[in-house]
C-alpha positions in Angstrom: -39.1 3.7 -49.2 -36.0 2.0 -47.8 -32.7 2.9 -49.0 -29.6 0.4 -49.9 -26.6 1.4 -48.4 -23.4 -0.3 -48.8 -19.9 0.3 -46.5 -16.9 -0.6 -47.7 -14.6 -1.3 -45.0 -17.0 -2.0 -42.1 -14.6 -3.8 -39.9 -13.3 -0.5 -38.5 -14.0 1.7 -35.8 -16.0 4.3 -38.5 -17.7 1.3 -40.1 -18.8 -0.8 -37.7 -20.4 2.8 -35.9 -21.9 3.3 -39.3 -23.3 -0.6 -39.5 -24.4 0.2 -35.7 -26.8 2.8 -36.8 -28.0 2.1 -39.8 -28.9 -1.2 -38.3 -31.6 0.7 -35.6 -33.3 2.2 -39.3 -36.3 0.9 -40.5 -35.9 3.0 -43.9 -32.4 1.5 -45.1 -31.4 -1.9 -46.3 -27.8 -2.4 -45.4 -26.3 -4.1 -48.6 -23.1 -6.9 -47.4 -20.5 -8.1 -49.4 -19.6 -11.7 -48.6 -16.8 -11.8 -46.4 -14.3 -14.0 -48.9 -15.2 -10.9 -51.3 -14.6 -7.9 -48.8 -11.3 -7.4 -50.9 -12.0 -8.2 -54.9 -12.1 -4.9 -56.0 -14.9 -6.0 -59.0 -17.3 -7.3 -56.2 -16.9 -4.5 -54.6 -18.1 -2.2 -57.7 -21.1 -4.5 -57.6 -22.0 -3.3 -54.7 -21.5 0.1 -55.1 -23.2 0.6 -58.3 -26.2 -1.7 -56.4 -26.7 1.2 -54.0 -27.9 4.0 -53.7 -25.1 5.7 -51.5 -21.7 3.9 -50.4 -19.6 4.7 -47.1 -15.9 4.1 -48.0 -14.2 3.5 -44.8 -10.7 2.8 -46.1 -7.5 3.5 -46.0 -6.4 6.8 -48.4 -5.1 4.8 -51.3 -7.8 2.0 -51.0 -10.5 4.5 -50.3 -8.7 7.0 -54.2 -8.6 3.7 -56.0 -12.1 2.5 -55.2 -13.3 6.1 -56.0 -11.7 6.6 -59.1 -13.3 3.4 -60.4 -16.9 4.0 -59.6 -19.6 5.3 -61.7 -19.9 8.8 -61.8 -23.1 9.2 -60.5 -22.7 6.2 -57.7 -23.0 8.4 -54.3 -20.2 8.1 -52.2 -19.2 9.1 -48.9 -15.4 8.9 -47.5 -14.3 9.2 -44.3 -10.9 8.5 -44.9 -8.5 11.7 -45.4 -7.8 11.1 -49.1 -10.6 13.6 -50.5 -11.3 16.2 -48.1 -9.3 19.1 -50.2 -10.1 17.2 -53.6 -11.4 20.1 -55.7 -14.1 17.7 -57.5 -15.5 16.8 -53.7 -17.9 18.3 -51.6 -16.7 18.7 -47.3 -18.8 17.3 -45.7 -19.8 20.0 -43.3 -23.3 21.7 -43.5 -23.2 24.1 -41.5 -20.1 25.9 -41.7 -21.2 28.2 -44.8 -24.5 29.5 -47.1 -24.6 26.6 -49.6 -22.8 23.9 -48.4 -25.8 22.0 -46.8 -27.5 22.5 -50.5 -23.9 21.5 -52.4 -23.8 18.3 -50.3 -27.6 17.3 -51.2 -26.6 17.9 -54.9 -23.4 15.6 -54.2 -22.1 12.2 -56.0 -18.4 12.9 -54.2 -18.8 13.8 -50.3 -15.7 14.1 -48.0 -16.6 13.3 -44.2 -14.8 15.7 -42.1 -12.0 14.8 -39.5 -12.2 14.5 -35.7 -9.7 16.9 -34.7 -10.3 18.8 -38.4 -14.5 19.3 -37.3 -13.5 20.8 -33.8 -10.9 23.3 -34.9 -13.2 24.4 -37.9 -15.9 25.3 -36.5 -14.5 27.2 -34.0 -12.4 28.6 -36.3 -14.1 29.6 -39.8 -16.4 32.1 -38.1 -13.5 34.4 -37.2 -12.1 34.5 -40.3 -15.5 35.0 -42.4 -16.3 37.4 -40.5 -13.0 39.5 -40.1 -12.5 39.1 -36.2 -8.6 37.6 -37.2 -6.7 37.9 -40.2 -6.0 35.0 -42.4 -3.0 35.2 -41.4 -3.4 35.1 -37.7 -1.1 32.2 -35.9 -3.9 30.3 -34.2 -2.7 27.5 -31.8 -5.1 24.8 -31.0 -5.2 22.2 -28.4 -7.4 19.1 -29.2 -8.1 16.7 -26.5 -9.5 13.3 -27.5 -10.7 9.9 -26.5 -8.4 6.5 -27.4 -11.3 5.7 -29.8 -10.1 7.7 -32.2 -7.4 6.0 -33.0 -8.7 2.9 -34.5 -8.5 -0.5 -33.2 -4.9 -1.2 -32.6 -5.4 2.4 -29.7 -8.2 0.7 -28.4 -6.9 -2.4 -27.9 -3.6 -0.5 -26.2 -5.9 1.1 -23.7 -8.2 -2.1 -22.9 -5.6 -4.1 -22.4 -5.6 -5.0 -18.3 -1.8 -5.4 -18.4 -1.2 -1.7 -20.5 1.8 0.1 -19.4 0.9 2.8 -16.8 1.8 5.4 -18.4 -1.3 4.7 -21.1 -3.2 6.1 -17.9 -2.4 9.8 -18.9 -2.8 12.2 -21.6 -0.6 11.4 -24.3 0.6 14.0 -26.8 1.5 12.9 -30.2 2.3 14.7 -34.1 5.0 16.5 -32.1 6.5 17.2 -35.4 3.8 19.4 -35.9 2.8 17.4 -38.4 -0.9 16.5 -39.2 -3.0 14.7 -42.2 -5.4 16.7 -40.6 -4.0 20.2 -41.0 -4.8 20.7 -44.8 -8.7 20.7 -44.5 -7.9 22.9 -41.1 -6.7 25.6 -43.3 -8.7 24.9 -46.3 -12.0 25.1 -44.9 -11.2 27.9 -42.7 -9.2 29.8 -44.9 -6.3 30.6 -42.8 -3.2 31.0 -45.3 -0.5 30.0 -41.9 -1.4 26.4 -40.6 -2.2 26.4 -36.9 -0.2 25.1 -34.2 -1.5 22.2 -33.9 -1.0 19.8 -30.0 -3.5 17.2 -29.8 -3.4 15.0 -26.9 -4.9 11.2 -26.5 -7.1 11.2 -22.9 -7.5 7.6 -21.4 -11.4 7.3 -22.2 -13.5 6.2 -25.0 -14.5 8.7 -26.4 -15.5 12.4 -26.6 -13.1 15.4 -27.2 -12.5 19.4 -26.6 -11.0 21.5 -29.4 -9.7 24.4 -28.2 -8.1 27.8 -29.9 -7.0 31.2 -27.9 -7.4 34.7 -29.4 -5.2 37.6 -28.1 -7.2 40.6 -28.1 -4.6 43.2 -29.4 -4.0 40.7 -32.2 -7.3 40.4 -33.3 -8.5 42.5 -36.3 -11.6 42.9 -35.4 -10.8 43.9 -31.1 -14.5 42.6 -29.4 -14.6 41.0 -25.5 -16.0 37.7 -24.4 -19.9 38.5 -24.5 -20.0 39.8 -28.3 -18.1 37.1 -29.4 -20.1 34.5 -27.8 -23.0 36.7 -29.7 -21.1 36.4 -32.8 -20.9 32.6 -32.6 -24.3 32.7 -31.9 -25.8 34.4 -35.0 -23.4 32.1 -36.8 -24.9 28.9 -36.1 -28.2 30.1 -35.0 -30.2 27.8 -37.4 -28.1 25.1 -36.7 -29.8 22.1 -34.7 -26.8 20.1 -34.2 -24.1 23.2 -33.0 -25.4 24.8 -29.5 -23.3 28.0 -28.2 -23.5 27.8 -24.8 -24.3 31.1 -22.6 -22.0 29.8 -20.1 -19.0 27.2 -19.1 -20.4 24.2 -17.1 -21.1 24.9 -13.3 -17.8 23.1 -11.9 -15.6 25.3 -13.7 -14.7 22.1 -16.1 -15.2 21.2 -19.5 -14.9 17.7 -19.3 -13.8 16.4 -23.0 -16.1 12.7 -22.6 -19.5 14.7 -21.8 -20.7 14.3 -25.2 -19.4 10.5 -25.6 -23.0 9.2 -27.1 -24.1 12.3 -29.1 -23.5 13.7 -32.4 -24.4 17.3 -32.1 -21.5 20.0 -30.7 -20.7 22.7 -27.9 -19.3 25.8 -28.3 -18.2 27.5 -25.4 -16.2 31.1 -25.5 -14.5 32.3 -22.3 -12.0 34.1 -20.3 -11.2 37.6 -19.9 -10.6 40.7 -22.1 -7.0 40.1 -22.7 -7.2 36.3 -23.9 -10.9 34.8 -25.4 -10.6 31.2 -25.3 -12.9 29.0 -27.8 -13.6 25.3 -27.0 -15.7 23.2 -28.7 -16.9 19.7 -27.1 -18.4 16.9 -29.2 -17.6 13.2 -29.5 -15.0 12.4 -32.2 -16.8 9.4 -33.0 -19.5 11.1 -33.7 -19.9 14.7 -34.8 -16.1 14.0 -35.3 -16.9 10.4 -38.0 -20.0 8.2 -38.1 -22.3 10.4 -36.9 -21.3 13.6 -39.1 -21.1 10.7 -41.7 -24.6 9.4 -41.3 -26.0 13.4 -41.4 -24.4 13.8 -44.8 -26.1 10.7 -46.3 -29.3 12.0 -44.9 -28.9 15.1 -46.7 -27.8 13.7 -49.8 -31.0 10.9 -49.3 -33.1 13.9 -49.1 -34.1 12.6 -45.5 -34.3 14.7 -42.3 -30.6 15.5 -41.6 -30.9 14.5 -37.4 -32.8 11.0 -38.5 -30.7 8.4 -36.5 -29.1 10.8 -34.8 -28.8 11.1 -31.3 -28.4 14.9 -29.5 -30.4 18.4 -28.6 -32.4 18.7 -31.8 
């Protein structure tokens, strides 16, 4: 059986990954909208209503109005920020709690996690389901990631052989503290104080490192670096595409590219008995957007959630 799939907005970074790999499937017939229609908003009803699942890859407002206008029981994914907290959507995220892989498959409305968002939560929600920190426990998180993720107009910045040099660094930026990414942080997490939040654009492709510190006299639950690794571990132990690591990488790095490629996700949890560190390593273009994307629709397709998918399955 071959599927029809239609993305609205596949001339941006998450769409054209999305065309990419649905491209390499023999069981889905991508559906295009000519390309003097890309914008009538009727044709573009057509189209979804023609499919059997749509990708929105749209701006927030574009990605609410197109939403708001289609049928009912038309399945749609969106990987813009616009629905992640909605009440009437599902997050995208299987694995991060009992039922939510089963709520996504019984799904019309699925919200496609963020880059940064996907990193800090899953690092994160375990501690507070399980009672190791308070709700109310003032996380800071660090969240290194590759140019990619910031669209086109980044990518082109970085390319560019005659870039200023300081595009050569790591570049911090909502130094405001300021995120659209914050709310689904702290909704899907269930921390009631947002996070500190510092994340920092590295001068390659793609590929990132979320990373959170826990002070152990401030933790609710007190435990050392082994048991929480052994905690993570029960966590996501039937998880194919999350992999807690028994130890950090032999040179005493963890490199934030190493997963550029992949869609499944490290967890690593280190340091010392004072201060447990939590870093998880995935690329943002893929467990971070098209390839967390492209695991959803599987699941709502009733199809083999790693089909297309590229990692340690």
């Amino acid at each position: 059986m071959k599927y029809k799939v239609f993305v609205d907005g596949g001339h941006g970074t998450t769409g054209l990954k999305i065309n990419e790999r649905l491209a390499e499937r023999d069981d889905i017939e991508i559906i295009n909208i000519q390309e003097e229609k890309r914008k009538d908003l009727d044709e573009r009803l057509k189209m979804i209503r023609q499919a059997d699942i749509t990708f929105l890859c749209l701006p927030d407002a574009a990605s609410r109005e197109i939403a708001a206008l289609a049928p009912g029981d038309s399945k749609i994914l969106d990987t813009s920020t616009a629905h992640r907290t909605a009440a009437d959507w599902v997050y995208g995220m299987p694995e991060i709690a009992p039922g939510q892989r089963e709520a996504i498959a019984s799904a019309s409305r699925v919200a496609v996690p963020g880059c940064h968002a996907s990193g800090f939560i899953f690092a994160a929600a375990p501690l507070v389901r399980e009672g190791v920190i308070a709700s109310d426990y003032p996380l800071v998180a660090t969240s290194l990631t590759g140019y990619s993720g910031g669209g086109k107009k980044m990518i082109q910045a970085h390319e560019d052989p005659d870039r200023p040099s300081y595009l050569g660094s790591g570049g911090q930026y909502a130094l405001g503290q300021q995120h659209k990414h914050l709310p689904e942080m702290m909704a899907m997490t269930g921390l009631s104080v947002a996070p500190g939040f510092l994340p920092i654009v590295i001068d390659h492709y793609s590929g990132m490192v979320v990373t959170i510190v826990l002070h152990r006299e401030a933790m609710q639950k007190p435990m050392e670096v082994e048991a929480l690794r052994a905690l993570y571990q029960e966590y996501y132990q039937n998880e194919k595409m999350i992999h807690v690591r028994e130890h950090v990488p032999e040179d005493g790095f963890i490199h934030s590219n190493v997963r550029g490629g992949y869609d499944d996700m490290e967890i690593f949890i280190y340091g010392n008995a004072d201060r447990l560190v939590v870093s998880t390593r995935f690329d943002n273009l893929g467990k971070g957007a098209s390839g967390a994307a492209v695991q959803n629709m599987n699941i709502m397709l009733g199809i083999e959630e790693t089909t297309g998918l590229k990692g340690e399955f």
